[in-house]
py3Dmol code that shows the C-alpha trace and the ligand (Angstrom):
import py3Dmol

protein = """\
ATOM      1  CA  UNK A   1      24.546 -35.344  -8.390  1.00  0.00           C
ATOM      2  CA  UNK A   2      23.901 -33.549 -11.511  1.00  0.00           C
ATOM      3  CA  UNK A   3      20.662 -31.212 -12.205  1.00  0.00           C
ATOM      4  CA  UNK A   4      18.174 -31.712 -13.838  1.00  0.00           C
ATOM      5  CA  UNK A   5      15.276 -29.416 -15.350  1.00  0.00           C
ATOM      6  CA  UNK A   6      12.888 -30.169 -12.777  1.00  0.00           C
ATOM      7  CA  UNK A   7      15.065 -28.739  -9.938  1.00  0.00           C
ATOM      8  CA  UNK A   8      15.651 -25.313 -12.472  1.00  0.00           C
ATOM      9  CA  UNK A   9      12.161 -25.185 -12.641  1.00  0.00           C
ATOM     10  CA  UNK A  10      11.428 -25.270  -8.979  1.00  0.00           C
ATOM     11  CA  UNK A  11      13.973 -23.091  -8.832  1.00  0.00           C
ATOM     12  CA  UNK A  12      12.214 -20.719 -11.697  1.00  0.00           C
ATOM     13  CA  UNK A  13       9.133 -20.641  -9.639  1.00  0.00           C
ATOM     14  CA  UNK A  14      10.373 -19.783  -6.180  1.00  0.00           C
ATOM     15  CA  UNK A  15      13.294 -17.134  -7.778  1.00  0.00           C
ATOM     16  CA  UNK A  16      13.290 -13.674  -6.361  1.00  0.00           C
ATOM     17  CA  UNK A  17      16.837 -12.262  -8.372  1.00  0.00           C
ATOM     18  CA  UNK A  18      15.241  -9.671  -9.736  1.00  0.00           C
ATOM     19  CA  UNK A  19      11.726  -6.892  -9.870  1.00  0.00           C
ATOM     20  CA  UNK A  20       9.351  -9.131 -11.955  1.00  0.00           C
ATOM     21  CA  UNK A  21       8.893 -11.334  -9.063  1.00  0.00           C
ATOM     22  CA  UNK A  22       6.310  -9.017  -7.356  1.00  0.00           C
ATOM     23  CA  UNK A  23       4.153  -9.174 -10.816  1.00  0.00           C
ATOM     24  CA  UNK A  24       4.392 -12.318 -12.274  1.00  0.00           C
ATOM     25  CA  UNK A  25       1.428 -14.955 -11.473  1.00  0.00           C
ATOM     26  CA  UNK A  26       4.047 -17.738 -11.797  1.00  0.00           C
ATOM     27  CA  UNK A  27       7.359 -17.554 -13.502  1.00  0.00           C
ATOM     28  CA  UNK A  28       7.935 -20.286 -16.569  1.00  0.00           C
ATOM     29  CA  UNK A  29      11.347 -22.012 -16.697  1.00  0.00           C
ATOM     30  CA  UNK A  30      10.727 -23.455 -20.247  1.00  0.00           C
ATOM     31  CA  UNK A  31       9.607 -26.788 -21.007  1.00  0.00           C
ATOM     32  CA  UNK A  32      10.604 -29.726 -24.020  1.00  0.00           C
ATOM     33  CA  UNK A  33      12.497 -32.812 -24.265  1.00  0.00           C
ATOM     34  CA  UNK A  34      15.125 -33.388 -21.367  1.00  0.00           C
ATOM     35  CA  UNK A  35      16.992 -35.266 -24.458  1.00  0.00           C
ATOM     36  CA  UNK A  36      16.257 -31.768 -26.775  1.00  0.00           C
ATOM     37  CA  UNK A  37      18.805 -31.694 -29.239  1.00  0.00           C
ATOM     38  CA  UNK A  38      17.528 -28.047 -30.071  1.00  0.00           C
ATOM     39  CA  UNK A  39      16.874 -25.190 -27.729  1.00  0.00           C
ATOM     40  CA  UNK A  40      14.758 -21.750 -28.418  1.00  0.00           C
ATOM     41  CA  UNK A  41      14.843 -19.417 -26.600  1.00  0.00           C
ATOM     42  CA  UNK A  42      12.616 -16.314 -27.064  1.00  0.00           C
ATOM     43  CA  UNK A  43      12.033 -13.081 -25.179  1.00  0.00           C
ATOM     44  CA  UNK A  44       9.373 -13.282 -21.927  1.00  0.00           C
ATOM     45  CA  UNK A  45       6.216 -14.971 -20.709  1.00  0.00           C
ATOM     46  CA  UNK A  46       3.426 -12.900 -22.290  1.00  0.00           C
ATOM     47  CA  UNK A  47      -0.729 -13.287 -20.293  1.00  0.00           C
ATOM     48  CA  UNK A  48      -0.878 -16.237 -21.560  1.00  0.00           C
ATOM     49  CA  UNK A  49       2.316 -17.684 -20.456  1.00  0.00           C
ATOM     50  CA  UNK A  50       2.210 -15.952 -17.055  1.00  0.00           C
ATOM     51  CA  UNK A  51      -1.271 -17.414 -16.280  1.00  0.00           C
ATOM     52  CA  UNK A  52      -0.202 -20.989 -17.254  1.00  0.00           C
ATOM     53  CA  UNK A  53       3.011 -21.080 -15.894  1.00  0.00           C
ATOM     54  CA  UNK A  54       4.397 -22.674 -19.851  1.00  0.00           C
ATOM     55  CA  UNK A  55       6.152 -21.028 -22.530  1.00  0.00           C
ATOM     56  CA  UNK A  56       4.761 -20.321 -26.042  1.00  0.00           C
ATOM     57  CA  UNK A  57       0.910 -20.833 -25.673  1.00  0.00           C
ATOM     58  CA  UNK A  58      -0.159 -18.099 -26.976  1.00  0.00           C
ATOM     59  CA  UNK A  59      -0.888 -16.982 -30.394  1.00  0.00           C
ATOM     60  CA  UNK A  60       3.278 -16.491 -31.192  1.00  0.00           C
ATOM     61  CA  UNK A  61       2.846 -19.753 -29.428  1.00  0.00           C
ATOM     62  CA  UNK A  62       0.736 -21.330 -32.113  1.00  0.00           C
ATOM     63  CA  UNK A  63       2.691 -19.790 -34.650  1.00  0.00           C
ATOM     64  CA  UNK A  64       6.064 -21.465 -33.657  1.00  0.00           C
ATOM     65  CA  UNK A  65       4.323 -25.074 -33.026  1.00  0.00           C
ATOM     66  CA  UNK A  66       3.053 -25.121 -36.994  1.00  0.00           C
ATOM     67  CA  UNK A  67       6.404 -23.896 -37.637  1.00  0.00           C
ATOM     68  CA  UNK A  68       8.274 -26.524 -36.246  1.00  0.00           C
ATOM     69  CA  UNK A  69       5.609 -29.129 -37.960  1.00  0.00           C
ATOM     70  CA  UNK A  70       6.412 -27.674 -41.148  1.00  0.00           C
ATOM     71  CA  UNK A  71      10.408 -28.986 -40.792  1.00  0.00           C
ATOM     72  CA  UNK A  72       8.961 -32.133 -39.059  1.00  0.00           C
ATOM     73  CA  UNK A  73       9.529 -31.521 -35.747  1.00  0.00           C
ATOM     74  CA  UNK A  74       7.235 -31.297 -32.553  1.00  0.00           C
ATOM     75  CA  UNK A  75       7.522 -29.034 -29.521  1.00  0.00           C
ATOM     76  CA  UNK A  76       7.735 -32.284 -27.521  1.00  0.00           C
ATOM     77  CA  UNK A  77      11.048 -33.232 -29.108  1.00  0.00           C
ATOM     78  CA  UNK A  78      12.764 -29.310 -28.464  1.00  0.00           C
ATOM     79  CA  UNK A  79      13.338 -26.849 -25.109  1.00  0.00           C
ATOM     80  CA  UNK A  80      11.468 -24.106 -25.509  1.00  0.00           C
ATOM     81  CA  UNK A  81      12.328 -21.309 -22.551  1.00  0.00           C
ATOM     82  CA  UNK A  82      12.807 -17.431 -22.377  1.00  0.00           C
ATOM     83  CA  UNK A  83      15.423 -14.779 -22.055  1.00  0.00           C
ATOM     84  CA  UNK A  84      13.465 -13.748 -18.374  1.00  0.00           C
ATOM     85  CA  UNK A  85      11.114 -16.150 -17.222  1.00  0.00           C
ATOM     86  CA  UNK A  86       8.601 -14.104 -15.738  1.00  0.00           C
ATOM     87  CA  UNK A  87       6.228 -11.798 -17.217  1.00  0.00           C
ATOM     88  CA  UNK A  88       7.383  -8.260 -17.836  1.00  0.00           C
ATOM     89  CA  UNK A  89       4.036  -5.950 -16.921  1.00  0.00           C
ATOM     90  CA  UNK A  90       2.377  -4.637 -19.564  1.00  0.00           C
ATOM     91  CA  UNK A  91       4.515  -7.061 -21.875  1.00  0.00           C
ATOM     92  CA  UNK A  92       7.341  -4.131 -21.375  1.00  0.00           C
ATOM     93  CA  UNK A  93      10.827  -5.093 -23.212  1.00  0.00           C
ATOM     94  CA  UNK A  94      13.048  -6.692 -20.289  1.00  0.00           C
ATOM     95  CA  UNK A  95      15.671  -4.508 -18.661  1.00  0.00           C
ATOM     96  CA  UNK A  96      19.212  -5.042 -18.319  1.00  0.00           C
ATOM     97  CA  UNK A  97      19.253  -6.601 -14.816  1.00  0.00           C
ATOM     98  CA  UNK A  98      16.680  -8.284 -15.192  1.00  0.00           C
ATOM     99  CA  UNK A  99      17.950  -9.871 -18.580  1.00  0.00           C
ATOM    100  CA  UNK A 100      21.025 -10.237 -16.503  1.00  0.00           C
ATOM    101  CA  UNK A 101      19.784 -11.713 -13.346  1.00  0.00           C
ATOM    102  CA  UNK A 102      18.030 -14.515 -15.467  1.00  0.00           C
ATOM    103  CA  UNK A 103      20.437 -15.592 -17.474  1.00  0.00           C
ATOM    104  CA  UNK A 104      21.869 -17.594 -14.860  1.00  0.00           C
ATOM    105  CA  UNK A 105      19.235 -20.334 -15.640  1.00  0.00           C
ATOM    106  CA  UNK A 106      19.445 -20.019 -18.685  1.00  0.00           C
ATOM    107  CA  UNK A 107      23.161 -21.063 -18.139  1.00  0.00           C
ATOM    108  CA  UNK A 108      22.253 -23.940 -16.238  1.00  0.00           C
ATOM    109  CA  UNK A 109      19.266 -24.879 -18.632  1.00  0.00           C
ATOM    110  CA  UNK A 110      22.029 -25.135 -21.450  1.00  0.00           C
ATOM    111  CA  UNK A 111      24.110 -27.006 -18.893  1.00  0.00           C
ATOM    112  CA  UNK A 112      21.626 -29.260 -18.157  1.00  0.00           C
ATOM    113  CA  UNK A 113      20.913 -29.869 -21.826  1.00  0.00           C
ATOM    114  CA  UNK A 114      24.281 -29.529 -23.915  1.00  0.00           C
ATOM    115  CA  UNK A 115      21.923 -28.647 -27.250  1.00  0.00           C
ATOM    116  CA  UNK A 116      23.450 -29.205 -30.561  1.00  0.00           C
ATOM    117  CA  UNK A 117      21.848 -25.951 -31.795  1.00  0.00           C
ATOM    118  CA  UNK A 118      20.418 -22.610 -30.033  1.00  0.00           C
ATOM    119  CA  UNK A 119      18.164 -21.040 -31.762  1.00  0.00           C
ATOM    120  CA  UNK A 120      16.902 -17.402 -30.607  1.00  0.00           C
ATOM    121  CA  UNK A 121      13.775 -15.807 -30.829  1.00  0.00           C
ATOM    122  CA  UNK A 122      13.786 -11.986 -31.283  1.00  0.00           C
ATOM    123  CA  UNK A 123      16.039  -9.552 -30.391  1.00  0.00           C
ATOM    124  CA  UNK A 124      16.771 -10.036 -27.026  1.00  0.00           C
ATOM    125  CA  UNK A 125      18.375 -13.632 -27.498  1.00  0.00           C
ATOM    126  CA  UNK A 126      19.662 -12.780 -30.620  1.00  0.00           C
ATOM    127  CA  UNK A 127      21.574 -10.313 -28.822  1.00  0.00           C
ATOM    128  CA  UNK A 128      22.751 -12.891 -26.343  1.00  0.00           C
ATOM    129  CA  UNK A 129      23.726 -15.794 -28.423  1.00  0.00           C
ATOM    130  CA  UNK A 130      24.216 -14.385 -32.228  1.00  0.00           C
ATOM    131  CA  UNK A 131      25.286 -10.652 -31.602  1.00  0.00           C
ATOM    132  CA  UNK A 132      23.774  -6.996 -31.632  1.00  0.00           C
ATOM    133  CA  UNK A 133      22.391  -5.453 -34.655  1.00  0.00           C
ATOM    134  CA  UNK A 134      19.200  -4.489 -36.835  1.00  0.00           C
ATOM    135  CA  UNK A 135      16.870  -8.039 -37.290  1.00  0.00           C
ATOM    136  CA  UNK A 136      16.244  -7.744 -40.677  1.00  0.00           C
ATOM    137  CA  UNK A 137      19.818  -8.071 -41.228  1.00  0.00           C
ATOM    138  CA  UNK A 138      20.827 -10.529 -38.738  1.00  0.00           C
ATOM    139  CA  UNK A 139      17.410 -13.712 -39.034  1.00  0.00           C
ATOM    140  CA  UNK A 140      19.171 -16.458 -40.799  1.00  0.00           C
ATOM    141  CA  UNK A 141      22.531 -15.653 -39.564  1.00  0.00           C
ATOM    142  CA  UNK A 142      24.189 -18.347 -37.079  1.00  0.00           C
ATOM    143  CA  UNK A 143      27.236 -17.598 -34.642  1.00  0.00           C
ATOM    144  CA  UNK A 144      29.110 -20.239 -32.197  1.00  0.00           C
ATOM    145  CA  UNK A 145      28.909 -19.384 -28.821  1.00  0.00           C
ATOM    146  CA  UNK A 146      30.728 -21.622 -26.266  1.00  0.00           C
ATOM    147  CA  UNK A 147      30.934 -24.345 -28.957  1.00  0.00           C
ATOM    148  CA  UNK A 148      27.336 -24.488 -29.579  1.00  0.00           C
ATOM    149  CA  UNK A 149      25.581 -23.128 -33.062  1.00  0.00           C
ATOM    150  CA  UNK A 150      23.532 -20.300 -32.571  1.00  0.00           C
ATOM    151  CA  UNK A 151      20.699 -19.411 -35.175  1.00  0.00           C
ATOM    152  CA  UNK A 152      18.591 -16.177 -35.236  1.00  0.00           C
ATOM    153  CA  UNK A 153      15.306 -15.820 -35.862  1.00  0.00           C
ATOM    154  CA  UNK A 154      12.379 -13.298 -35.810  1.00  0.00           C
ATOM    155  CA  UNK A 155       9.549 -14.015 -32.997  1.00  0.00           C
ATOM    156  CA  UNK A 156       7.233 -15.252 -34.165  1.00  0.00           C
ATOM    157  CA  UNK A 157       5.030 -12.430 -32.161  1.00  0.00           C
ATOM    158  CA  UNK A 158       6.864  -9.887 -35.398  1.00  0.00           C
ATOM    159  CA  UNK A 159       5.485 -12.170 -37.478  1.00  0.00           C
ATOM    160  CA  UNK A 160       1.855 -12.258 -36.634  1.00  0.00           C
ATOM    161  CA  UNK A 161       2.635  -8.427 -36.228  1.00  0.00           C
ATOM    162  CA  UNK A 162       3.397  -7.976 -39.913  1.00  0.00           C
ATOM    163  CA  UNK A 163       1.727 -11.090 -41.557  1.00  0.00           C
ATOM    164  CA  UNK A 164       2.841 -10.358 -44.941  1.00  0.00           C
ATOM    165  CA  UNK A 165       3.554 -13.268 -47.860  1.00  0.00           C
ATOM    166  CA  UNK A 166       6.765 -12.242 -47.704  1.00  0.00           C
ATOM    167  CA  UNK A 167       7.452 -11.964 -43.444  1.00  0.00           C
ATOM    168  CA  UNK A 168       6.068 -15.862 -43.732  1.00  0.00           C
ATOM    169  CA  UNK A 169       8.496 -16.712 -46.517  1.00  0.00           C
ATOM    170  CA  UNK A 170      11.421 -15.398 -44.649  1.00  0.00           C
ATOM    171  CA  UNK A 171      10.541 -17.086 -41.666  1.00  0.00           C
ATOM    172  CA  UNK A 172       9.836 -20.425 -43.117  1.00  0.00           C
ATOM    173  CA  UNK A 173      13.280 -20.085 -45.026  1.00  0.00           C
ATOM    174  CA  UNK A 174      14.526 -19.803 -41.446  1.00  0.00           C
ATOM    175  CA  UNK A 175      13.119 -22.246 -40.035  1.00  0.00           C
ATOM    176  CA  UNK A 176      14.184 -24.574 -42.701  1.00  0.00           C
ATOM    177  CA  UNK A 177      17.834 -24.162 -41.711  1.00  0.00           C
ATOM    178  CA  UNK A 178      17.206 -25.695 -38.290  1.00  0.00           C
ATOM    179  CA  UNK A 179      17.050 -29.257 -39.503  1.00  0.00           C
ATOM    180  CA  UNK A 180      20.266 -29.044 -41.850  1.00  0.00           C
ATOM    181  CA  UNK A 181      22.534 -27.394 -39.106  1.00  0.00           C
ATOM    182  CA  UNK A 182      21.260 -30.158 -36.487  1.00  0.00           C
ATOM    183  CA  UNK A 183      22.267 -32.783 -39.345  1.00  0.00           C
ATOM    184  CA  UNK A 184      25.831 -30.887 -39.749  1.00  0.00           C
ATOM    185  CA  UNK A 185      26.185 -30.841 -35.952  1.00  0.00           C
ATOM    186  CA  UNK A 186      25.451 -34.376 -35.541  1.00  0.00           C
ATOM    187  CA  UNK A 187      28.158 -35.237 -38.234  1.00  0.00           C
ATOM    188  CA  UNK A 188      30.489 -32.612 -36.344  1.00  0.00           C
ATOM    189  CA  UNK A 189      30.083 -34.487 -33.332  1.00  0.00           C
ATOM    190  CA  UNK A 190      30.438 -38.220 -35.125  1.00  0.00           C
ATOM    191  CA  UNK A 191      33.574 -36.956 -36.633  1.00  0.00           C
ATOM    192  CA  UNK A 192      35.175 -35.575 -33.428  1.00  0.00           C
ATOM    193  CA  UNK A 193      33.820 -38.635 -31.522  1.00  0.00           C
ATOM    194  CA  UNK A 194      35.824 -41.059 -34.029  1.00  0.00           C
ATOM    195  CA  UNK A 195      38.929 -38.485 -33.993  1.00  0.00           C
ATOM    196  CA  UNK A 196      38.715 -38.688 -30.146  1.00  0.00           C
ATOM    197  CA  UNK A 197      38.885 -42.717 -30.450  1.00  0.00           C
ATOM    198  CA  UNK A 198      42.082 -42.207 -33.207  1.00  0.00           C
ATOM    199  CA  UNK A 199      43.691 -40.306 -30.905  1.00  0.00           C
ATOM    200  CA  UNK A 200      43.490 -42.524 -27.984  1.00  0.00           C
ATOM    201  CA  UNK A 201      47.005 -44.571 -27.752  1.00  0.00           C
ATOM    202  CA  UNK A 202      46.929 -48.523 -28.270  1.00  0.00           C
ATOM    203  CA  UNK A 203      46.278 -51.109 -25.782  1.00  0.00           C
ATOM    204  CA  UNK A 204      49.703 -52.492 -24.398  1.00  0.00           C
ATOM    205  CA  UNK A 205      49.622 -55.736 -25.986  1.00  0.00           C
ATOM    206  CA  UNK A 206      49.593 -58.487 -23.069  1.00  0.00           C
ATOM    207  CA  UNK A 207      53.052 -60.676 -22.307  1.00  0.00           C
ATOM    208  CA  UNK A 208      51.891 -64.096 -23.863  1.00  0.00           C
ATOM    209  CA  UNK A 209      51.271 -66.332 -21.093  1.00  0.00           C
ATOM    210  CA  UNK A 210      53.231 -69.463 -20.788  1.00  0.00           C
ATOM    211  CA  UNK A 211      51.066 -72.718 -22.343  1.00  0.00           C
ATOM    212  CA  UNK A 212      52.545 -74.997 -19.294  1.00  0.00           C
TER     213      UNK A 212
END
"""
ligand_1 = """\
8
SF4
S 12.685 -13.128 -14.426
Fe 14.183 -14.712 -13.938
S 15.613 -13.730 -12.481
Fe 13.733 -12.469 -12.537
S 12.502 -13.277 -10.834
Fe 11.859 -14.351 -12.723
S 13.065 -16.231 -12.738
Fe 14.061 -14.815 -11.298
"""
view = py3Dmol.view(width=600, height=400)
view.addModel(protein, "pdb")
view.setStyle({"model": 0}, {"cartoon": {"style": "trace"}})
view.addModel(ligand_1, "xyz")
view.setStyle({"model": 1}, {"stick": {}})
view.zoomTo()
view.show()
């Protein structure tokens, strides 16, 4: 049978792979549309997050839900989920193994989902899905990784750390790329969806039955 998000989740909560088990107050597999055509994925369940057990509630939280209004989309209609899904202490960066232990759901979260785009967070998913290297260079950028566009993005956590006019215009021209890659996907997908039916040899035309 296949998964689904619900047994990931369950799967979140009762995890043990790696250290941040013995701190978190619950972990927080992500949560959106199990028909999300978009997927972001940030960096780690901040107090907020931990206490709640849901991703993004806080202030950066706040910050990426007006975002997403402003290209007309709601958090309803996307997956929103982490790098590690539970709470670093002290809001620490993640380490390696713990990056590493997690990233097996977020394997099956993408499995589960098949998203048309990815689009990452901060550094730590930017890393992941779009490659290494300085953000300032790298926000805006998109890679493919295993097929699927990947988009990088500030978090929006360095945003409301450096609220400038210009941080906000940056991020808004960002943002603004999601829904014009999810239209060029879409069309990628029609395209190779009619190429796929091209391809597919003719029906063996029946012997013509006898009238009598
Ligand atoms: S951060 Fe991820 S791998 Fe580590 S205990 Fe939590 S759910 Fe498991």
């Amino acid at each position: 049978m296949a998964e689904t998000l619900e047994q990931i989740g369950a799967d979140v909560r009762a995890c043990q792979m790696c250290k941040l088990c013995q701190t978190r107050t619950v972990g927080v597999p992500g949560e959106g549309s199990p028909t999300a055509e978009v997927m972001f994925i940030g960096e780690g369940p901040g107090f907020h997050e931990d206490q709640q057990g849901r991703p993004f509630v806080g202030a950066a939280g706040q910050l990426l839900t007006e975002m997403l209004r402003t290209i007309g989309m709601r958090r309803q209609d996307v997956f929103i989920t982490n790098v590690v899904r539970c709470r670093p202490p002290g809001n620490r960066d993640p380490l390696p193994d713990e990056l590493q232990a997690c990233d097996a759901f977020t394997q099956r979260q993408i499995a589960v989902l098949q998203p048309k785009l990815i689009v990452t967070l901060g550094r730590y998913s930017m890393a992941r899905f779009v490659g290494q290297g300085p953000m300032r260079d790298l926000h805006g950028r998109t890679r493919e990784w295993n097929g699927i566009t990947c988009l990088a993005m500030y978090h929006p956590a360095a945003i409301l750390r450096t609220p400038t006019p210009e941080m906000r215009r940056i991020y808004q021209e960002d943002f603004a790329k999601v829904p014009v890659l999810l239209e060029q996907e879409r069309r990628k997908r029609e395209v190779l969806a009619l190429a796929a039916v091209a391809a597919e040899p003719a029906p063996k035309q029946l012997d013509q039955l006898p009238l009598f």
